[in-house]
C-alpha positions as CSV (number, residue, x, y, z in Angstrom):
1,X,-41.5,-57.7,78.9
2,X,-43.7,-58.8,81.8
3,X,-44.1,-63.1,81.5
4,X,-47.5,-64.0,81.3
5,X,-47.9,-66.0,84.6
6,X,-49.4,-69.9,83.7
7,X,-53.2,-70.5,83.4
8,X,-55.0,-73.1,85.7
9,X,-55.0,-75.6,82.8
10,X,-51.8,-75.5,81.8
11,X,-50.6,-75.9,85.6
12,X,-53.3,-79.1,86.0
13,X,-52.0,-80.1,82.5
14,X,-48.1,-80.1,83.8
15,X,-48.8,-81.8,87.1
16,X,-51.2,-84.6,85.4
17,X,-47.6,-84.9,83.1
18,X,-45.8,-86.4,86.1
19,X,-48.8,-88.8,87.5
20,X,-49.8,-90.2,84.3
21,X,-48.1,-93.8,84.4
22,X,-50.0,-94.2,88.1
23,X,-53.6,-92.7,86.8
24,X,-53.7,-94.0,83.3
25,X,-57.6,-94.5,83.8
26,X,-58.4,-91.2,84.5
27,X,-56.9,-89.9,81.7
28,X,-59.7,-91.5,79.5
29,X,-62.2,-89.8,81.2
30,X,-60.6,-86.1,80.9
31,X,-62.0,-83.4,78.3
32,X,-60.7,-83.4,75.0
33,X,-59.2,-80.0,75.5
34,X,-57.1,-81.2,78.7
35,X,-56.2,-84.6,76.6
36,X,-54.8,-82.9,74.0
37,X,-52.6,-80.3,76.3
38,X,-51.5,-83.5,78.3
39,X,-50.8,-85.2,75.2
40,X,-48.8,-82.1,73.6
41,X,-46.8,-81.6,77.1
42,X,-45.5,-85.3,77.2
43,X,-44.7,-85.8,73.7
44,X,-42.6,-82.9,73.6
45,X,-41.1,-83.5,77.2
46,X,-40.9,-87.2,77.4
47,X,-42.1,-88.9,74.4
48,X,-39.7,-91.1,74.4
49,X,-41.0,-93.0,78.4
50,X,-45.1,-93.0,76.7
51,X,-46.6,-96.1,76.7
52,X,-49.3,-97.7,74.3
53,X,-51.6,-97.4,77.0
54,X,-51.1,-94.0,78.1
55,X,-51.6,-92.7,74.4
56,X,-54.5,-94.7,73.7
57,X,-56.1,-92.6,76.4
58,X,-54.9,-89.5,75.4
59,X,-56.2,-90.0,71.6
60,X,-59.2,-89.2,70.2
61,X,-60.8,-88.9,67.1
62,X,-61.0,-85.0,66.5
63,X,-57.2,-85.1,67.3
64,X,-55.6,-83.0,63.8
65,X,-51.7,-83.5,64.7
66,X,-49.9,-86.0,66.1
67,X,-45.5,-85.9,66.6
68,X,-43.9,-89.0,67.6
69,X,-40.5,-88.3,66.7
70,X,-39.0,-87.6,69.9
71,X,-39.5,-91.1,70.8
72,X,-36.5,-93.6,69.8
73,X,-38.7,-95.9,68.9
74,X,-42.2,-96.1,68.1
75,X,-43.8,-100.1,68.8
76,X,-46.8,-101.6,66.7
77,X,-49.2,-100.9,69.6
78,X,-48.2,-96.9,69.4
79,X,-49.1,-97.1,65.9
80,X,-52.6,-99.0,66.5
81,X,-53.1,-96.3,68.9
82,X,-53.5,-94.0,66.2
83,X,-55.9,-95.7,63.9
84,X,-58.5,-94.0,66.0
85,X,-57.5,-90.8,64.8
86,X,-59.7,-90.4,61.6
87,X,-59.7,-86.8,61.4
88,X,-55.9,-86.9,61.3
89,X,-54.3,-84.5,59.1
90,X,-50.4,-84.7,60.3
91,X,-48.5,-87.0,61.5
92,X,-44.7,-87.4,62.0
93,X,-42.8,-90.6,62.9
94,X,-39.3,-89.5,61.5
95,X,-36.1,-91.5,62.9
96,X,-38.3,-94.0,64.8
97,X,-37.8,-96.8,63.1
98,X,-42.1,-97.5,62.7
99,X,-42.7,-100.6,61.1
100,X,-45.5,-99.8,58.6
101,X,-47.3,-102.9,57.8
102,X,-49.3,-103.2,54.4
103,X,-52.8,-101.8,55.6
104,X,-51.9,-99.5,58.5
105,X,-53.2,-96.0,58.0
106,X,-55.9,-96.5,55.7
107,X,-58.4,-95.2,58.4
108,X,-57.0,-91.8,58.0
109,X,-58.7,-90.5,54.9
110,X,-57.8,-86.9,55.5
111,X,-54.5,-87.3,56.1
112,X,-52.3,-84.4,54.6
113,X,-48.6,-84.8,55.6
114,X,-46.8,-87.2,56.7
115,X,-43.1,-88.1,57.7
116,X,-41.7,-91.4,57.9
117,X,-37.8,-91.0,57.8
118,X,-35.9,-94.1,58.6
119,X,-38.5,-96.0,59.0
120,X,-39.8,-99.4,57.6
121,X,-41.9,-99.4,55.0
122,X,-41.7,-101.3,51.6
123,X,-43.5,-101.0,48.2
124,X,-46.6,-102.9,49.3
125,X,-47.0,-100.9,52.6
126,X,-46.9,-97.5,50.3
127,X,-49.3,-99.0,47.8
128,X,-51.8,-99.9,50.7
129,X,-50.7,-96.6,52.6
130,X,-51.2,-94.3,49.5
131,X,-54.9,-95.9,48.1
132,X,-56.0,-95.6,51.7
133,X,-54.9,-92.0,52.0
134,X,-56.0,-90.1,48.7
135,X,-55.5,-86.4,50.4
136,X,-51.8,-86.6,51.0
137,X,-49.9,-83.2,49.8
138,X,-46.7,-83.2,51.7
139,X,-45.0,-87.2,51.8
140,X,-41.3,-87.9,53.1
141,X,-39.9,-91.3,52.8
142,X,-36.6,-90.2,53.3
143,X,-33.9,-93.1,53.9
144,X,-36.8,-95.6,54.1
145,X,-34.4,-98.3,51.4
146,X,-37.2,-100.5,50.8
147,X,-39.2,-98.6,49.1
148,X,-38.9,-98.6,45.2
149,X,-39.9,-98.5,41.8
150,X,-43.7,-99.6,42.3
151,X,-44.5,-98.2,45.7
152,X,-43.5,-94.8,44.3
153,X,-45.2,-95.0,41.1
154,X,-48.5,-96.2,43.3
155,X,-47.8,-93.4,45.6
156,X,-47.7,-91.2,41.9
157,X,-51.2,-93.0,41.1
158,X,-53.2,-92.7,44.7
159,X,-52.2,-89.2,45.5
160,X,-53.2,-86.3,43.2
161,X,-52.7,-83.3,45.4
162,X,-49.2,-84.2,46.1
163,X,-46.8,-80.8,46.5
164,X,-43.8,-82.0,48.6
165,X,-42.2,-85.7,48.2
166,X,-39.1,-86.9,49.6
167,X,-37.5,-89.8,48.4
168,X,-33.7,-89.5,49.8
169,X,-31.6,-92.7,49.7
170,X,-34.8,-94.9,48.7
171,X,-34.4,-97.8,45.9
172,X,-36.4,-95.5,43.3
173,X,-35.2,-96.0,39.7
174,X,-36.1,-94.6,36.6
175,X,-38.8,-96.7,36.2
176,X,-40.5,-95.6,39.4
177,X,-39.8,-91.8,38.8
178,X,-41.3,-92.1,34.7
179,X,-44.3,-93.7,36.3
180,X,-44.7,-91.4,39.1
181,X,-43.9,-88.3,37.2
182,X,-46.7,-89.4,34.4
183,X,-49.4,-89.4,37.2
184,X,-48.6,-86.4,38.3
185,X,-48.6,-84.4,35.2
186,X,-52.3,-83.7,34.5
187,X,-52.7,-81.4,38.3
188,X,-49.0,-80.4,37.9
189,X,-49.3,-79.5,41.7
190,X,-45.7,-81.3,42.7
191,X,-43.0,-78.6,43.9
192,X,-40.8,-80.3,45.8
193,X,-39.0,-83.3,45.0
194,X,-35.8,-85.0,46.6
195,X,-34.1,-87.8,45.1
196,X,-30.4,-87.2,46.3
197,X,-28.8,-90.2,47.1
198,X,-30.8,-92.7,45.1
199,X,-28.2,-94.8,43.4
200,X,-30.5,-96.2,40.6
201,X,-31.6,-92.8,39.1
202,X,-30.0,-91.9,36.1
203,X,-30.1,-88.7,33.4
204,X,-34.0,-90.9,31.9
205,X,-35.2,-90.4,35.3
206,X,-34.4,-86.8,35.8
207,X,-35.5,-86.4,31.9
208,X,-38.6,-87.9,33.4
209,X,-39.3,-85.5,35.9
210,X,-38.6,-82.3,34.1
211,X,-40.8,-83.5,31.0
212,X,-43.7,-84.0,33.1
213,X,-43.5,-82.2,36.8
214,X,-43.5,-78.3,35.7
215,X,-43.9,-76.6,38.7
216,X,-41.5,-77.7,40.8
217,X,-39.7,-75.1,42.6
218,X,-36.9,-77.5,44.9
219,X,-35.9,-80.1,42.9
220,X,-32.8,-82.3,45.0
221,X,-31.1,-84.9,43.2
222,X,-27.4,-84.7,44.5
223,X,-25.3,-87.8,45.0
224,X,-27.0,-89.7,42.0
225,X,-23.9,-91.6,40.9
226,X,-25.5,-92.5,37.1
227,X,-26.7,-88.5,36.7
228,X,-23.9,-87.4,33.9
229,X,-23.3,-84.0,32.1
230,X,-26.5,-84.3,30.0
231,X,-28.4,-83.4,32.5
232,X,-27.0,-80.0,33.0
233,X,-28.7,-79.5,28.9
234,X,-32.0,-80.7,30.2
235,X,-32.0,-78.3,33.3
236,X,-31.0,-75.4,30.9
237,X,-34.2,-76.1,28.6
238,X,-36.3,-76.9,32.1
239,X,-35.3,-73.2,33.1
240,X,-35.6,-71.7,29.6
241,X,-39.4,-72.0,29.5
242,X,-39.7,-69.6,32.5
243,X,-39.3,-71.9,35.7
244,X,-37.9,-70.2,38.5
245,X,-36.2,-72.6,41.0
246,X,-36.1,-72.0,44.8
247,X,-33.4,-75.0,44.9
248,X,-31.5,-77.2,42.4
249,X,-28.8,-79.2,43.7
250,X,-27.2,-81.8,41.8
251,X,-24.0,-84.0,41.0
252,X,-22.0,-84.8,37.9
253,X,-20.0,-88.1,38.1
């Protein structure tokens, strides 16, 4: 197969790639179109040497997508840098250790998916995060430990178009799953859910789930120390009424 040889743009793009820390000002004056290619190019090459400044320039408000999680760490000013994205509709910050304080976000309206693995967030961030971003579907809080019982039932509340939540090796209880479950009932739109690894859920909060999330087609809840063999009945009756599972993965103790 004949290789396509490189457009104009894209060869501008990749040598503006190697300049940018010396010509940060002219970035902000470049079409959208070459921002975003620039942008794209250094993210996925070098995200983790961008500075504040140089993404500030390269952001702007029609920007859909944004990946950060190339970059080891992602500072406060990387994340203000973003706030002027209000047409945002994904954004991924997995294993950068983000700090999300209570109130960041909330610009970003029609924000759709969003992945915040290991990084900072409690129950009040989440609230704040979660009231502020009403169109979420597709939420992963994965090995984010402060988050708990009332940021995920406020999560539950906010968000009625959720369909994939990820809640690995977070604080959640039963509690927080009854609550959250309960909110999502009457749209019944949730078909993913991961709670493997969360020490505080027991057999009530996977009783809690299956009485009220009926669609779900991955449901995760391995390495739950307090899950016992009654589960196993619930699942059976879950499965009886005609759900068919993608994946089910769980643990007896």
């Amino acid at each position: 197969m004949i290789q396509q040889p490189d457009t104009l743009l894209t060869i501008s793009a990749r040598s503006l790639v190697s300049l940018v820390d010396a010509h940060t000002d002219i970035l902000a004056t470049l079409p959208l179109g070459l921002k975003d290619l620039v942008r794209n190019l250094l993210l996925k090459n070098r995200g983790a040497a961008i500075s504040a400044r140089v993404l500030d320039a390269l952001l702007h408000e029609k920007v859909s997508e944004i990946d950060l999680s190339l970059c080891p760490t992602v500072s406060g000013q990387l994340l203000e840098c973003l706030v002027k994205c209000s047409n945002l509709t994904r954004l991924c910050l997995d294993h950068t250790g983000a700090v999300i304080k209570p109130g960041w976000g909330t610009s970003m309206r029609h924000l759709h998916t969003i992945h915040l693995r290991r990084c900072i967030i409690d129950d009040v961030g989440l609230a704040k995060l979660a009231q502020g971003c009403p169109c979420l579907a597709v939420v992963d809080l994965g090995d984010c430990s402060d988050v708990g019982d009332e940021g995920v039932a406020s999560l539950g509340a906010a968000c009625q178009e959720l369909q994939s939540v990820g809640l690995s090796s977070t604080s959640v209880g039963d509690v927080g799953l009854l609550a959250f479950a309960a909110a999502q009932s009457p749209g019944d739109l949730l078909e993913e859910l991961r709670i493997d690894g969360c020490s505080r859920v027991s057999d009530d909060g996977i009783s809690a789930v299956l009485d009220f999330c009926l669609s779900l087609k991955i449901f995760l809840f391995h390495n739950c120390p307090l899950v016992t063999d009654r589960t196993r009945e619930m699942l059976d009756a879950y499965t009886a009424n005609g759900v068919v599972m993608k994946q089910l993965t769980w643990t007896i103790y």
